[in-house]
C-alpha positions as CSV (number, residue, x, y, z in Angstrom):
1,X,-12.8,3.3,4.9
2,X,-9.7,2.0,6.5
3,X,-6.7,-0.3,5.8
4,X,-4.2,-0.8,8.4
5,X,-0.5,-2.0,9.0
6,X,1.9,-3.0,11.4
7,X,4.7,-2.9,8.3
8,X,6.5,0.4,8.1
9,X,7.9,-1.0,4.4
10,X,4.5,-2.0,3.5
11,X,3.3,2.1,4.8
12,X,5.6,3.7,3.1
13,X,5.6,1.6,0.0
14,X,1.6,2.5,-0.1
15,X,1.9,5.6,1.0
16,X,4.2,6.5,-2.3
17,X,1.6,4.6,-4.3
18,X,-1.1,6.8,-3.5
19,X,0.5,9.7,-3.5
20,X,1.3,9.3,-6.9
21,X,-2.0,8.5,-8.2
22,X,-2.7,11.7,-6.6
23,X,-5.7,9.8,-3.7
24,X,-6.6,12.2,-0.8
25,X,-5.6,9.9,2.4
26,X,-4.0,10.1,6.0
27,X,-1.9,7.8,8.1
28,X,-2.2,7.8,11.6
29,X,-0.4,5.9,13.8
30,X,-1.6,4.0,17.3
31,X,0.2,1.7,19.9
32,X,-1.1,-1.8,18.8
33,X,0.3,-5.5,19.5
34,X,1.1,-9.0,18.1
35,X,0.4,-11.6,21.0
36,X,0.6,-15.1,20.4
37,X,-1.6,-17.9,23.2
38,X,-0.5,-21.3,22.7
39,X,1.8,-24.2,23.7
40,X,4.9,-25.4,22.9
41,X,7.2,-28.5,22.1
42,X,10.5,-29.1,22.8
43,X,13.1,-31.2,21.5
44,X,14.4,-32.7,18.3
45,X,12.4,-32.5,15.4
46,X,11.8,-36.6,15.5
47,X,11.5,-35.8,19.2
48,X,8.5,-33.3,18.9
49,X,7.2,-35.8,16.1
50,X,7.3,-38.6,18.7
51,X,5.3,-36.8,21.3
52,X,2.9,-35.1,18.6
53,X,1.7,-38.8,17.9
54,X,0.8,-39.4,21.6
55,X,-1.0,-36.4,22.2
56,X,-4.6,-36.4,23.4
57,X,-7.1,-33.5,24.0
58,X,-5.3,-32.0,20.7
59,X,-6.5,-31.5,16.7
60,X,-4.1,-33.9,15.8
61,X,-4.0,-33.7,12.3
62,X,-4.0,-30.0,12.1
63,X,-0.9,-30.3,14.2
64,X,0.6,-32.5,12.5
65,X,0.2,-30.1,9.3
66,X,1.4,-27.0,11.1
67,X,4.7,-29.0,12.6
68,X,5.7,-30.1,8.7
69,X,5.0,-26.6,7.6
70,X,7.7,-26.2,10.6
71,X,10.2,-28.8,9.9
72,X,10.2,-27.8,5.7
73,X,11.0,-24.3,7.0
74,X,13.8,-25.2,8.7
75,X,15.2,-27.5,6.8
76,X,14.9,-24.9,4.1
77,X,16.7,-22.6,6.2
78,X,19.6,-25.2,6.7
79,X,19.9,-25.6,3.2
80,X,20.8,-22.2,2.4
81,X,23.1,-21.6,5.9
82,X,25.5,-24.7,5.2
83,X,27.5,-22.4,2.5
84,X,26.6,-19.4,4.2
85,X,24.1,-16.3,3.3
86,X,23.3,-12.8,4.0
87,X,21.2,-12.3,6.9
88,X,19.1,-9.8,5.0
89,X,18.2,-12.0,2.3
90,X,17.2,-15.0,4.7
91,X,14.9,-12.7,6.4
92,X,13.2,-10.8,3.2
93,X,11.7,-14.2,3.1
94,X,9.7,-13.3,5.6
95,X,8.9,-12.7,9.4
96,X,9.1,-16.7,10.3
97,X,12.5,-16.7,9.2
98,X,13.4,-14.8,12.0
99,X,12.3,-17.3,14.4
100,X,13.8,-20.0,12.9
101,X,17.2,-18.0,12.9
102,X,16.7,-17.0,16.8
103,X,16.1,-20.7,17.6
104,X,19.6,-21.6,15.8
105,X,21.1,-19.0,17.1
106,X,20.2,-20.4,20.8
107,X,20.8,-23.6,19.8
108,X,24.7,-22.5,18.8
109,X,24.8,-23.7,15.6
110,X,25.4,-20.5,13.9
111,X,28.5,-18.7,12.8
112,X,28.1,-15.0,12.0
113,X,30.6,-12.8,10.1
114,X,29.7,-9.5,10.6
115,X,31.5,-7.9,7.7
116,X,29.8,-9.4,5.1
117,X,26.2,-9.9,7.2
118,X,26.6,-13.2,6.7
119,X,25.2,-16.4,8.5
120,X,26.7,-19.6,8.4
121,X,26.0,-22.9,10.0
122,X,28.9,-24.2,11.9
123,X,31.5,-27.2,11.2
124,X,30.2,-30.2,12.7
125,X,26.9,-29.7,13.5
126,X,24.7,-32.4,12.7
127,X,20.6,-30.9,12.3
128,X,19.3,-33.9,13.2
129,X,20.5,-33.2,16.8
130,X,19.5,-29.5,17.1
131,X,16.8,-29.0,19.8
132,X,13.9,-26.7,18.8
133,X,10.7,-25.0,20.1
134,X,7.3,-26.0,18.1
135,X,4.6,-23.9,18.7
136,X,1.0,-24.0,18.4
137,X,-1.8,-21.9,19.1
138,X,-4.5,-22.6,22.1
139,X,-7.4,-23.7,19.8
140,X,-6.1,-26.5,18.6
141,X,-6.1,-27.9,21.9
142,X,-9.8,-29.4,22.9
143,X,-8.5,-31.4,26.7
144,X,-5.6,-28.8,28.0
145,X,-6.0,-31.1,31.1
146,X,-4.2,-34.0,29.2
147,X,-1.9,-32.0,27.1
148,X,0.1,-30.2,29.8
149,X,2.0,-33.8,30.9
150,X,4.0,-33.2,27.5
151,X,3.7,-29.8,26.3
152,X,4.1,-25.9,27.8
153,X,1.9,-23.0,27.9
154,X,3.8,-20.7,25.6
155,X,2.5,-16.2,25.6
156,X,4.2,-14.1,23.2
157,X,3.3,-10.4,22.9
158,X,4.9,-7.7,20.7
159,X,4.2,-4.1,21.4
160,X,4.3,-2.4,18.1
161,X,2.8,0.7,16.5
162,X,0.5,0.1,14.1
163,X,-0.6,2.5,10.6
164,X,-3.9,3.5,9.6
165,X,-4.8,4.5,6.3
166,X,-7.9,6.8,6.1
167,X,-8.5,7.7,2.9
168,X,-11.3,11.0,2.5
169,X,-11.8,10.0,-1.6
170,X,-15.1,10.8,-3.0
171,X,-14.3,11.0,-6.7
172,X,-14.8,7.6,-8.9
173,X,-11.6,7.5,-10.6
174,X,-9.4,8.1,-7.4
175,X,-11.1,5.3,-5.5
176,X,-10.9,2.6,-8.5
177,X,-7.6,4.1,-8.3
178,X,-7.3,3.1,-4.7
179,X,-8.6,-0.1,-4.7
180,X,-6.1,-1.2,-7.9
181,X,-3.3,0.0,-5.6
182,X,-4.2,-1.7,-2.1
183,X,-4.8,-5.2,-3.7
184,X,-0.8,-5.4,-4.2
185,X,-0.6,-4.6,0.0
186,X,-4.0,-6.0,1.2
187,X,-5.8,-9.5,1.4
188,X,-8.7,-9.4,-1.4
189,X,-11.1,-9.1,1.4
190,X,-9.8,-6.3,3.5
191,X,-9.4,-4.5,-0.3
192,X,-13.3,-5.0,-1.3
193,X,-14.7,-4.0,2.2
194,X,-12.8,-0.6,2.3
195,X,-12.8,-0.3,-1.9
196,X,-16.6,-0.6,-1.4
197,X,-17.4,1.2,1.9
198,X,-15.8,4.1,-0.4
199,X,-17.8,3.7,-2.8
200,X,-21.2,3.4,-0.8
201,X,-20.0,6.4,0.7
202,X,-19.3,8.8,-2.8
203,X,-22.5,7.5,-3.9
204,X,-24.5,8.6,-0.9
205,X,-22.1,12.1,-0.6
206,X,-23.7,12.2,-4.3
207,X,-27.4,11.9,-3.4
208,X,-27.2,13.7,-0.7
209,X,-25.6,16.7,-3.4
210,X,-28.2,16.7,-5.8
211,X,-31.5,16.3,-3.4
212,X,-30.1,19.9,-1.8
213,X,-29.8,21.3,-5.5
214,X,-29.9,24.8,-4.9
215,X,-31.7,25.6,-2.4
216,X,-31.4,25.9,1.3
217,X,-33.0,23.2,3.7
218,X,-33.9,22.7,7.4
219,X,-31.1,20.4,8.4
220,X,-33.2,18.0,10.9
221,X,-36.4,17.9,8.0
222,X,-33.7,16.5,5.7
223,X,-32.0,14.3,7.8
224,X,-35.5,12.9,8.7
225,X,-36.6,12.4,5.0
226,X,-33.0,11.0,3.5
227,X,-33.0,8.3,6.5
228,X,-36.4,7.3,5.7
229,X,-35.3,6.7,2.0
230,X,-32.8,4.5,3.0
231,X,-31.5,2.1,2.1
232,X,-30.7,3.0,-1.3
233,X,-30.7,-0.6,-3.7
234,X,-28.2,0.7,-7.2
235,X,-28.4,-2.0,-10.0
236,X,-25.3,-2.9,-11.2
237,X,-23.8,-5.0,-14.3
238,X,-23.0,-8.0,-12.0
239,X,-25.9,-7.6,-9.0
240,X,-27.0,-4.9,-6.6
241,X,-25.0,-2.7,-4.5
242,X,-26.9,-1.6,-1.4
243,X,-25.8,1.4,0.8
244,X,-27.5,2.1,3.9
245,X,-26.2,4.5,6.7
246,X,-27.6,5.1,10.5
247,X,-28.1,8.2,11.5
248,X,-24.6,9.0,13.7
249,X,-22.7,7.9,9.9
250,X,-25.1,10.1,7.7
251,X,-24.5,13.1,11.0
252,X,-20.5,12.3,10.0
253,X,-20.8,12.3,6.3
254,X,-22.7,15.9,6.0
255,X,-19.7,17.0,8.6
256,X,-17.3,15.8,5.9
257,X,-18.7,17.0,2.8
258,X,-18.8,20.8,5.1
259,X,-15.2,20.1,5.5
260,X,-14.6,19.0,2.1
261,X,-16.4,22.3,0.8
262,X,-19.0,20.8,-1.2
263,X,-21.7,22.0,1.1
264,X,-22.5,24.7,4.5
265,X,-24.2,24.5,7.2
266,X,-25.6,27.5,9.3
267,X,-28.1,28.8,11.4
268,X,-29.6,25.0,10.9
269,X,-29.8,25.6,7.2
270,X,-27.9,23.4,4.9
271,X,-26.8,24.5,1.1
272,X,-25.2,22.7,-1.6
273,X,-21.5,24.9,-2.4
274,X,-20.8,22.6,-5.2
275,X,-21.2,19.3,-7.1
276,X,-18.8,16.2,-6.4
């Protein structure tokens, strides 16, 4: 039931979303990384072109695709530098901006005003000259034995602390509520896995409610039986939604709903406290 972040914009721009649509959730943070195994070309961008079409032991036209996607984004970058912009607005295009800038910036073809935090390239210099670094990543390569004559191993890795969202929602409305919300942040996939794994998880916290009713059970008995019922198949309007749990996540989830209040557990007796 997790989504997680290395953005601390994207955090607390979710974090404000959820509070105001009132959704019970945590962050935690951890010590996490961005590393990057690969190679790397160097030279001009005809001159990386050049050697890209001589290549063996490489996915050619993959790389190929990934060096145009490299050349449009600088060039795009040059566009807006030759009559200057704001260094802030470049990079709220994105983190490959800052790449491209760092490699200009090396290359000395950038002037930098710091008053007005403002980038521009210089007088004179001609792009098609500019030397750059094109990388790629290690699985594109099939033969590294023939492509280390023309291209460098290339390791990049990033410390960085990274955000976890656990969110302890078992009421309907707040998860929908949830899931509307971390679709803006999340890829659709990421969304559905956690937006359903919540959902799985109110709707067992639910059965689990109303077999106790009112009475008092042996804990293990019930444990036994509920497992054995499992999985638990719901018809829906566009399928089936099935929800099974093994026994260390059902252990977990009757530790949350005692947390949450909704039921005890003592003397190896369990008792419904109240409804979800």
């Amino acid at each position: 039931m997790r989504l997680s972040t290395k953005s601390p914009t994207l955090r607390e721009a979710f974090s404000a979303d959820l509070r105001r649509e009132g959704v019970d959730f945590k962050v935690v943070e951890k010590q996490s990384h961005e590393t990057f195994v690969g190679y790397l070309l160097e030279g001009t961008l005809e001159e990386i072109r050049s050697k890209i079409d001589v290549m063996e032991g490489v996915d050619r036209e993959a790389l190929l695709e990934g060096f145009e996607s490299f050349r449009e984004s600088i060039n795009h970058i040059l566009d807006h530098l030759k009559g200057g912009e704001s260094a802030d607005k470049l990079l709220s295009e994105g983190l490959w901006v800052a790449d491209v800038l760092d490699q200009l910036y090396n290359a000395g073809a950038l002037d930098y005003d710091p008053d007005g935090n403002l980038l521009k390239l210089k007088e004179g210099i001609d792009p098609l000259t500019l030397r750059f670094q094109f990388k790629f990543p290690f699985n594109l390569v099939t033969n590294p034995e023939g492509l280390e004559k023309v291209a460098k191993q290339f390791v990049f890795t990033d410390l960085t602390p990274e955000w976890e969202f656990d969110v302890y929602e078992l009421r309907m409305e707040k998860i929908n509520a949830f899931g509307r919300i971390a679709s803006k942040y999340f890829p659709e996939e990421d969304v559905l896995k956690a937006y359903f794994a919540l959902v799985g998880r109110a709707i067992l916290a639910g059965e689990i409610l109303k077999a106790l009713a009112e009475r008092k059970v042996d804990v293990e008995e019930f444990k036994k039986s509920f497992l054995r019922a499992l999985p638990l198949q719901i018809p829906t309007e566009k399928g089936t939604l099935v929800i099974h749990a093994s026994k260390e996540a059902f252990d977990e989830l009757l530790r949350f709903l005692e947390k949450k209040g909704y039921l005890q557990i003592k003397a190896g007796k369990a008792r419904k406290l109240r409804d979800l």
